[in-house]
C-alpha positions in Angstrom: -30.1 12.3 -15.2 -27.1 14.4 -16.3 -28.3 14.5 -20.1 -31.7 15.3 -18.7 -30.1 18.4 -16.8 -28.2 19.1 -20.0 -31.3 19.0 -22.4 -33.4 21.8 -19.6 -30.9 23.6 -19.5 -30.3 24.2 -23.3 -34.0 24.5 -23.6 -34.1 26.8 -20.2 -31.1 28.9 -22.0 -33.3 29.0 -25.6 -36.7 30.8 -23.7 -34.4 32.9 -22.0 -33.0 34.3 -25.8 -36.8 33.8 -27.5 -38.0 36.1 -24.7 -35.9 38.9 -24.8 -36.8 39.1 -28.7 -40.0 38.6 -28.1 -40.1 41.7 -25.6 -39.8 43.9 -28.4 -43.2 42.2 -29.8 -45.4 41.3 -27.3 -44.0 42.8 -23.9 -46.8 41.3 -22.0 -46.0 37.5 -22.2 -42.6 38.1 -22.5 -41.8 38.5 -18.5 -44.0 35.2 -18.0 -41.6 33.4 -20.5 -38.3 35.0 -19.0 -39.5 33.9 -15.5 -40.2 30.5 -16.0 -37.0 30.2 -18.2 -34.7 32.2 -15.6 -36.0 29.7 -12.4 -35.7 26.5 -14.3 -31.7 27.3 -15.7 -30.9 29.1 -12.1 -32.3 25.5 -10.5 -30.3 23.6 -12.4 -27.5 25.7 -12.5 -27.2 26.1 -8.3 -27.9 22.6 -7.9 -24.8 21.3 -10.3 -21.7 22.9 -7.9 -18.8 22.6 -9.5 -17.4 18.9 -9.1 -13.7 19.5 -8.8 -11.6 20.9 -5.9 -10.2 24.0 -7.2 -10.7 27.1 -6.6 -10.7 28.6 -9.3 -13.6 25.9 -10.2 -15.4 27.0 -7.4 -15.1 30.7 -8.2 -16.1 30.3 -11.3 -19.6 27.9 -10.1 -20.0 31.4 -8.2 -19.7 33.6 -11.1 -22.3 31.3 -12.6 -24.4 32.0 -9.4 -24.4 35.7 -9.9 -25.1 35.0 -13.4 -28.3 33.8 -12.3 -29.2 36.4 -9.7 -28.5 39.3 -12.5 -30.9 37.0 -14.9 -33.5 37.3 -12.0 -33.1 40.7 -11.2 -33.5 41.5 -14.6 -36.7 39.4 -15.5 -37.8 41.4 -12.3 -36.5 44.8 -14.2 -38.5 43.2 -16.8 -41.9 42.8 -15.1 -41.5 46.4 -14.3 -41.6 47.8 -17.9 -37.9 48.8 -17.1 -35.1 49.2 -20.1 -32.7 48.4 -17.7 -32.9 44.7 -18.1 -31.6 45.0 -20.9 -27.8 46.3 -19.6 -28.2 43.5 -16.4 -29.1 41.0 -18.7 -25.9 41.4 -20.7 -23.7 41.3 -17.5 -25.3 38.1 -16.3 -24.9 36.3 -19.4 -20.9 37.9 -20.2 -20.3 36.3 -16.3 -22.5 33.2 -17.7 -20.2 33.0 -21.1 -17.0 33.1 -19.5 -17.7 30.7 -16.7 -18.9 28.5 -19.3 -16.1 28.5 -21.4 -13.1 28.3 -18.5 -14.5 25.7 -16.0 -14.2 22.7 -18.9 -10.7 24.2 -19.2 -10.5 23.8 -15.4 -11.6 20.5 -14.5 -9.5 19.2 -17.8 -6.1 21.0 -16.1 -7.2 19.6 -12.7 -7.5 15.9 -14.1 -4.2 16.8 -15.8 -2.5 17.4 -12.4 -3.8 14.4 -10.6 -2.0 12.0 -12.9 
């Protein structure tokens, strides 16, 4: 089940990159393919809380949460023929980045602490 999540996710995170280039070519079926891409990684992203007790941990699950609500908002921004989702796209996946790089950090110091 995890390595299912893992693999939609990857893919979710792929269609969400291949649709914001392919806005520049064909910005009709672009929205369509940043929708579906947007609901199935925010799905699987609010459904896997953080699973330590920090937090910091939990924090950073939230930053991942408004990662996904900028990514909506944008798609939306998107629809809408707006060049603005653009500039809330880029904050949701700089919030995206960085939880995704420090909570692995934070669950490993956490399982440090408890031995």
């Amino acid at each position: 089940m995890h390595n299912t999540k893992n693999i939609l996710l990857q893919i979710s995170g792929i269609l969400i990159l291949l649709s914001a280039l392919l806005y520049l070519f064909i910005p009709v079926v672009a929205p369509w393919i940043m929708a579906f891409a947007v609901a199935l990684f925010s799905v699987i992203t609010v459904t896997t809380p953080y699973p330590g007790k920090s937090i910091r941990g939990k924090r950073l699950f939230n930053f991942q949460v408004f990662s996904c609500l900028f990514m909506i908002v944008a798609t939306y921004l998107m629809f809408r023929s707006r060049n603005e989702w653009v500039l809330i796209m880029v904050v949701g996946a700089v919030l995206q980045l960085y939880a995704s790089i420090v909570i692995p950090k934070e669950l490993k110091n956490e399982k440090n602490r408890e031995l």
